[in-house]
Wavefront OBJ file of the C-alpha trace (Angstrom):
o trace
v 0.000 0.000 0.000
v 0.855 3.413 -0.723
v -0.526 5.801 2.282
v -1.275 8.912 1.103
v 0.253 11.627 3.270
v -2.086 13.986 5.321
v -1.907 17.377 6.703
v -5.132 18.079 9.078
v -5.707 21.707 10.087
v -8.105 21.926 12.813
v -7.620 19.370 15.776
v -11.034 20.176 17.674
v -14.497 18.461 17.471
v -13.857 17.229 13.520
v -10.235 16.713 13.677
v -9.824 14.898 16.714
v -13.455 13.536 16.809
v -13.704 11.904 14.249
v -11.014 12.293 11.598
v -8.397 11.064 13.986
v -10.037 8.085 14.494
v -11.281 7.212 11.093
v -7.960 7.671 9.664
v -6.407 5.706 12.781
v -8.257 2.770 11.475
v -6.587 2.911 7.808
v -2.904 3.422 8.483
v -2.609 1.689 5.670
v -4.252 3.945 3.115
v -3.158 7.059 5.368
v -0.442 8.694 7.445
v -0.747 11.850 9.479
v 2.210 13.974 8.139
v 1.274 16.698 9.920
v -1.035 18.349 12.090
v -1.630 22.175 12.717
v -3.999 23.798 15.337
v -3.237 27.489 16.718
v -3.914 25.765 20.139
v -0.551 24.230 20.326
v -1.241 21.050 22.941
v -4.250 20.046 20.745
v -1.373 18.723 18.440
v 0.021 16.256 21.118
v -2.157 13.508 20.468
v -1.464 12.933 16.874
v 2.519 13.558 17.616
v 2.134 10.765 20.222
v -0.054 8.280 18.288
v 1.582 9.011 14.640
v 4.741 10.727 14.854
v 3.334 13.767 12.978
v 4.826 17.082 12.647
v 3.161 19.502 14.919
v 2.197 23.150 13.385
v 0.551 26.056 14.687
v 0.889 28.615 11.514
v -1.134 26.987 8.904
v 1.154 28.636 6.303
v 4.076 26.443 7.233
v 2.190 23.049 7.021
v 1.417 24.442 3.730
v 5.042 24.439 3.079
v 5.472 21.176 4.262
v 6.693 18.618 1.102
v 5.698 15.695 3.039
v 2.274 16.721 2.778
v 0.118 15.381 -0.021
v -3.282 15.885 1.236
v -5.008 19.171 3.133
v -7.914 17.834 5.128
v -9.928 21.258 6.464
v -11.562 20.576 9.513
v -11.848 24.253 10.681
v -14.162 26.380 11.532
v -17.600 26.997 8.574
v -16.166 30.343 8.062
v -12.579 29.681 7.569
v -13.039 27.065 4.745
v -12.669 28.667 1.630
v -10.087 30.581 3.260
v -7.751 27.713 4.496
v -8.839 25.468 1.107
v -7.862 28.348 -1.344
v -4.330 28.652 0.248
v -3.778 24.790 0.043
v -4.740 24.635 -3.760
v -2.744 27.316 -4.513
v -0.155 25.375 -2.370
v -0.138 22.631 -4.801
v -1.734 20.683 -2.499
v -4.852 17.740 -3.277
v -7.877 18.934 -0.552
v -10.651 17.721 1.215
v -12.633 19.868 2.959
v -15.344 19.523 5.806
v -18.205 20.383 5.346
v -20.096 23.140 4.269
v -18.124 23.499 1.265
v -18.113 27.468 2.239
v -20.754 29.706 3.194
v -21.321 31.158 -0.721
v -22.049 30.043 -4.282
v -19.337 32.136 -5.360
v -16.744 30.791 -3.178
v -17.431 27.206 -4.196
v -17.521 28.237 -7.707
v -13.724 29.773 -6.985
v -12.383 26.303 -4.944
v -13.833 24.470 -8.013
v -11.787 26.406 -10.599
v -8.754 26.377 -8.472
v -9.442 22.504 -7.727
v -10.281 20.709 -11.090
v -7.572 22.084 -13.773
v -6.533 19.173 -15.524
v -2.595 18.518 -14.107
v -3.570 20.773 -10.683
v -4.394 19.626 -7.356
v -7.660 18.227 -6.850
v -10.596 18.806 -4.590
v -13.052 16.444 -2.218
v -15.525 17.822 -0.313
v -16.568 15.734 3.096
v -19.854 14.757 2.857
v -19.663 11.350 4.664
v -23.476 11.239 5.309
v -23.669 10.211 1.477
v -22.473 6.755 3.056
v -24.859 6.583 5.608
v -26.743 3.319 5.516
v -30.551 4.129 6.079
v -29.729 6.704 3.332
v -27.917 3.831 0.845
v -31.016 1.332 2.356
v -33.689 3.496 1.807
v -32.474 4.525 -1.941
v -32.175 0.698 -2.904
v -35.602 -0.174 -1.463
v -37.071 2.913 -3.752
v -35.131 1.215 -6.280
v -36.546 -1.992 -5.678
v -40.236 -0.924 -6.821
v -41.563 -2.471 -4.091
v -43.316 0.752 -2.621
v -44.543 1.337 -6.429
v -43.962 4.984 -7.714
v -42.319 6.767 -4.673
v -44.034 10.337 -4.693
v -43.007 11.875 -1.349
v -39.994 11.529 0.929
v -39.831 12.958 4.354
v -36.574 13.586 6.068
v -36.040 14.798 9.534
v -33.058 14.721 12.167
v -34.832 16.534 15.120
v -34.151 17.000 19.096
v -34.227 19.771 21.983
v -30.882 21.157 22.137
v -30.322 24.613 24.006
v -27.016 24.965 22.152
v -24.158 27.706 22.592
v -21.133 26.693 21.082
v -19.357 28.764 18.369
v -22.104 27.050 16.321
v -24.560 29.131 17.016
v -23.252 32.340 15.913
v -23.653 33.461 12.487
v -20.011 35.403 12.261
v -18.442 31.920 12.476
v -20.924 30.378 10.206
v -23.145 28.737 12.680
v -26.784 27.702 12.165
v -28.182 24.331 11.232
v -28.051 25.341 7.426
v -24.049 24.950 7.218
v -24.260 22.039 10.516
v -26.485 19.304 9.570
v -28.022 21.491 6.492
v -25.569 20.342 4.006
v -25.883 16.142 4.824
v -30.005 15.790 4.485
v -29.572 18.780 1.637
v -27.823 16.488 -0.159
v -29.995 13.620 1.040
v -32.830 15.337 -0.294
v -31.572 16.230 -3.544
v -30.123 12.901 -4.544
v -34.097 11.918 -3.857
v -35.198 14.880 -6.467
v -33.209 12.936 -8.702
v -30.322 15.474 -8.700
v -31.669 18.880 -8.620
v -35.143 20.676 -8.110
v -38.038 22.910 -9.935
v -39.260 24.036 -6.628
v -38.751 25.190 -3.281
v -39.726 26.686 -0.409
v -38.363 27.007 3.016
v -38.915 28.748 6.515
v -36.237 29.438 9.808
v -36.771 29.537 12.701
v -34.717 30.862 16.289
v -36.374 28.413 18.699
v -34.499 27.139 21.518
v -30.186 27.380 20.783
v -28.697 30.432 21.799
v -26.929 33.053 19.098
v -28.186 34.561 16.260
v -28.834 31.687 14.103
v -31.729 29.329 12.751
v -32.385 26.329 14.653
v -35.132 25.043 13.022
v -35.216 24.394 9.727
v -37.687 23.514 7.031
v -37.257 23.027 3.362
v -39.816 20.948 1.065
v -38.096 20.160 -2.519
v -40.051 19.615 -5.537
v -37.708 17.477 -7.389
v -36.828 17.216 -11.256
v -38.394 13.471 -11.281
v -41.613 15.396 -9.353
v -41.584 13.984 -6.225
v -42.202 16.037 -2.876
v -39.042 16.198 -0.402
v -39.867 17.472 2.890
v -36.577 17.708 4.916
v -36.671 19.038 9.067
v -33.571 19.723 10.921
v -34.496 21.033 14.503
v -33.012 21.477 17.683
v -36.215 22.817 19.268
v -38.440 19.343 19.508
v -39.175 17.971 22.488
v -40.345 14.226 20.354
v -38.560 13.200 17.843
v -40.497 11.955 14.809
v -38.844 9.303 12.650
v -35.980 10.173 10.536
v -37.656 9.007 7.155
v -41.177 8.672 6.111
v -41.544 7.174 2.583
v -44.439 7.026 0.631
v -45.305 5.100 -2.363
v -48.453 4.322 -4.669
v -48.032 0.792 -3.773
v -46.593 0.755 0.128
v -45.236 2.995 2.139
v -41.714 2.836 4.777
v -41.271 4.610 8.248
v -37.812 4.017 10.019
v -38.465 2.520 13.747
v -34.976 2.742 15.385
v -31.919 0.950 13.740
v -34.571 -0.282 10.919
v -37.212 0.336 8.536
v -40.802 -0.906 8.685
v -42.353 -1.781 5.347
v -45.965 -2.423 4.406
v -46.959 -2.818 0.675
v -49.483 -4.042 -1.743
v -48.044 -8.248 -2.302
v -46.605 -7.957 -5.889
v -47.475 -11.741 -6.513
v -51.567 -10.361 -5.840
v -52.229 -9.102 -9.575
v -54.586 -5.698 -8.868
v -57.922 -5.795 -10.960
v -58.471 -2.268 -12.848
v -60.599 0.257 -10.981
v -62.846 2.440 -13.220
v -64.826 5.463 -10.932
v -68.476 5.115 -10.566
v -70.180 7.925 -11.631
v -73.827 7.051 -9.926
v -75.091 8.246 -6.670
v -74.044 5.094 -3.591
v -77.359 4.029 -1.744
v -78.309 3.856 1.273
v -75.472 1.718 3.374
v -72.921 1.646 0.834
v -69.500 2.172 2.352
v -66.736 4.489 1.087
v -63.663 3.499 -1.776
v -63.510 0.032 -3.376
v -64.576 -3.347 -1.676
v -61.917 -5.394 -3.356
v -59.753 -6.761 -0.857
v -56.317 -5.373 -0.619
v -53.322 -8.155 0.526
v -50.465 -6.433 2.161
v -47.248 -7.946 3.148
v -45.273 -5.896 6.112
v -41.241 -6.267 6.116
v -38.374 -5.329 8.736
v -35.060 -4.563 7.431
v -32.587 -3.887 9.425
v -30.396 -0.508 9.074
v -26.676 -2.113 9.397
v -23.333 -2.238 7.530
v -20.541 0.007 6.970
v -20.249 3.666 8.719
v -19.994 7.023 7.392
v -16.284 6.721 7.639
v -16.071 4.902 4.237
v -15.575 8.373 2.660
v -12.139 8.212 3.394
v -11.758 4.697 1.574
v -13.314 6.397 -1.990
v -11.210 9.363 -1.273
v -8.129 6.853 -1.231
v -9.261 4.719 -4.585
v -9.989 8.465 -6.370
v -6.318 9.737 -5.454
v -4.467 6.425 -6.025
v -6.353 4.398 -8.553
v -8.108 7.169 -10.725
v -11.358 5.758 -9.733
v -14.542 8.467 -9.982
v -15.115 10.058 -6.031
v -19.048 9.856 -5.660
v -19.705 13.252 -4.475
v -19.350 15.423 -7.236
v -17.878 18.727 -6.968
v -21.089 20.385 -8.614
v -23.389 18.085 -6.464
v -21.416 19.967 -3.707
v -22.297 22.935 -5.024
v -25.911 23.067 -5.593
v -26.006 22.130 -1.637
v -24.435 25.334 -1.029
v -26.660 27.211 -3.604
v -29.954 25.656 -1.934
v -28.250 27.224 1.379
v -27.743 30.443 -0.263
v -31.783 30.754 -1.705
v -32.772 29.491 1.881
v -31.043 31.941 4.235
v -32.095 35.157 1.483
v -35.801 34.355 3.571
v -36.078 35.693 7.407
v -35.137 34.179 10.327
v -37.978 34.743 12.315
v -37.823 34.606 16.815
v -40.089 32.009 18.748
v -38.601 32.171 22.016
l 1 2 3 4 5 6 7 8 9 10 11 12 13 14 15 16 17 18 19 20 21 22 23 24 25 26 27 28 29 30 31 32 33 34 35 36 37 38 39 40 41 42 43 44 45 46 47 48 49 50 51 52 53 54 55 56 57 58 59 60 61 62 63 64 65 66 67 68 69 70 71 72 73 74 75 76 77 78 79 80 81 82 83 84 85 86 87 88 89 90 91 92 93 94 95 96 97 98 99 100 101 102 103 104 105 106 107 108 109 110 111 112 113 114 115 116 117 118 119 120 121 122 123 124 125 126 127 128 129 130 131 132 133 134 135 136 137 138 139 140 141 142 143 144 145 146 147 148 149 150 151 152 153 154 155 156 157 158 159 160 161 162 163 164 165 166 167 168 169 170 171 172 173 174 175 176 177 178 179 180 181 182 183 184 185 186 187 188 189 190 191 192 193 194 195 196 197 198 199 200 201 202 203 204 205 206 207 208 209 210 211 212 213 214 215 216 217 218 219 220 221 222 223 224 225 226 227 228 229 230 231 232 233 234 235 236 237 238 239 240 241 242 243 244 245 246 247 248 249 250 251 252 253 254 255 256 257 258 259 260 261 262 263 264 265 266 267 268 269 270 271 272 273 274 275 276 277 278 279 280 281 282 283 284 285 286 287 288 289 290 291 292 293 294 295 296 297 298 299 300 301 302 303 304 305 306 307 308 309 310 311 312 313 314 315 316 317 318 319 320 321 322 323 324 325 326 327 328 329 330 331 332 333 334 335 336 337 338 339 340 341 342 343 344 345 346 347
């Protein structure tokens, strides 16, 4: 194996979180070159577990030739700062997400970031390997729910936040947190981009200055209805997806997803509307009798963290990363048209 050589800037709640220990796990496909955090002792951890070079001016990781790879883990605001100076570094990127915090930012990272012999840019968006998101496309896929028309997705709680977060100078609000994930949920469900949209904030229960209630309902290219929540003002949580279909429908109970639809071996008789007046004691719809079959499947497999194995097979094997660099994009642009409406105060 050939471990690609990383430089992470930003060792807090991403960095050491969760990118140390993803990448901790595939040593093989990845080596810690450096770290750099302006909070020197955050650095100790990786020198101790990896041997990397410790940094606190982001500029001199830069100039670091061991470094291959820029992973941004940083605060929203800073990331089209810190990935413009590793591109023009020479150096391959992937940054957290948001992407940045404006179209025309992402539109500048792209052009720096996909010239033909340049460096190249990834942007993090591990929830695209989430498994009740891969499950729930490859049931849809299956047919068995018949001609999926609406898709609700919600990741809700009661959170009185006040981290850094929550403040819109650092590029806090739910939009740029968990915004860009079920975003890009919803618009891989729209088949890929939208014809319609409309969206409300709210300030409900976080402290700051920024939305923490969110509500955007998609009406996708392929015409079906995506109605994506993200709160942190909900006192009880509602199930994370609601699918429904002209044949069956899915709701996700815990670590799985409860199916009930029409038995595809049962061959449905046409049904031609009655135009004459019912009598007295007639009931309401069609007395045919309908035979459902219910299924569990189970939400399980491989973790979020796979990102980092496509990120390996697109840098050392030439094979296609599955999150586009315009897919990317139109996230940010659906974050853009959302926040031009008004936050509006509940508390």
């Amino acid at each position: 194996m050939n471990p690609i050589r990383v430089g992470l800037v930003g060792l807090g709640r991403a960095g050491t979180g969760m990118h140390f220990h993803e990448l901790k796990s595939r040593q093989d496909k990845f080596r810690f070159a450096a770290v750099c955090d302006v909070i020197g002792e955050r650095t100790e951890l990786f020198v101790k577990e990896f041997g990397s070079k410790p940094y606190t001016k982001y500029e001199d990781m830069l100039a670091d030739p061991d470094v291959e790879l820029v992973t941004i883990a940083t605060r929203s605001c800073d990331h089209f700062r810190h990935a413009k100076m590793a591109l023009e570094a020479g150096k391959d990127v992937m940054v957290e997400k948001p992407f940045s915090m404006k179209s025309a930012e992402v539109r500048e990272l792209i052009r720096l970031g996909s010239q033909p012999a340049g460096p190249h840019l990834y942007v993090r968006h591990n929830r695209r390997f989430e498994r009740g998101f891969e499950i729930a496309q490859e049931i849809i896929d299956s047919g068995k729910l018949g001609q999926v028309y609406e898709i609700r997705l919600t990741r809700n709680g009661y959170q009185r936040r006040n981290d850094w977060q929550t403040l819109s100078e650092f590029g806090g609000g739910q939009l740029l947190n968990w915004g860009p994930h079920i975003i890009d949920h919803s618009l891989r469900f729209c088949g890929g981009d939208y014809v319609k949209l409309y969206s409300e904030l709210r300030h409900v229960a976080a402290a700051g200055d920024c939305e923490d209630h969110i509500k955007i309902v998609f009406t996708g290219v392929n015409g079906r209805i995506v109605d994506m929540e993200i709160s942190g003002g909900v006192a009880l949580p509602t199930p994370e997806y609601l699918i429904y279909g002209s044949k069956g429908s899915l709701v996700s109970e815990g670590n799985k997803f409860h199916l009930r639809y029409l038995d595809p071996a049962v061959e449905l008789g046409p049904v031609v509307a009655d135009p004459e007046t019912p009598g007295s004691g007639k009931g309401f719809g069609n007395p045919e009798k309908l035979v459902w079959k219910e299924e569990d499947v189970e939400i399980s497999g491989g973790g979020t963290d796979r990102i980092w194995d496509a990120l390996y097979e697109s840098i050392r094997n030439g094979k296609t990363f599955p999150v586009t660099l315009d897919q990317a994009a139109r996230v940010i642009d659906v974050v853009e048209e959302v926040k031009r409406g008004t936050i509006f105060e509940n508390k």
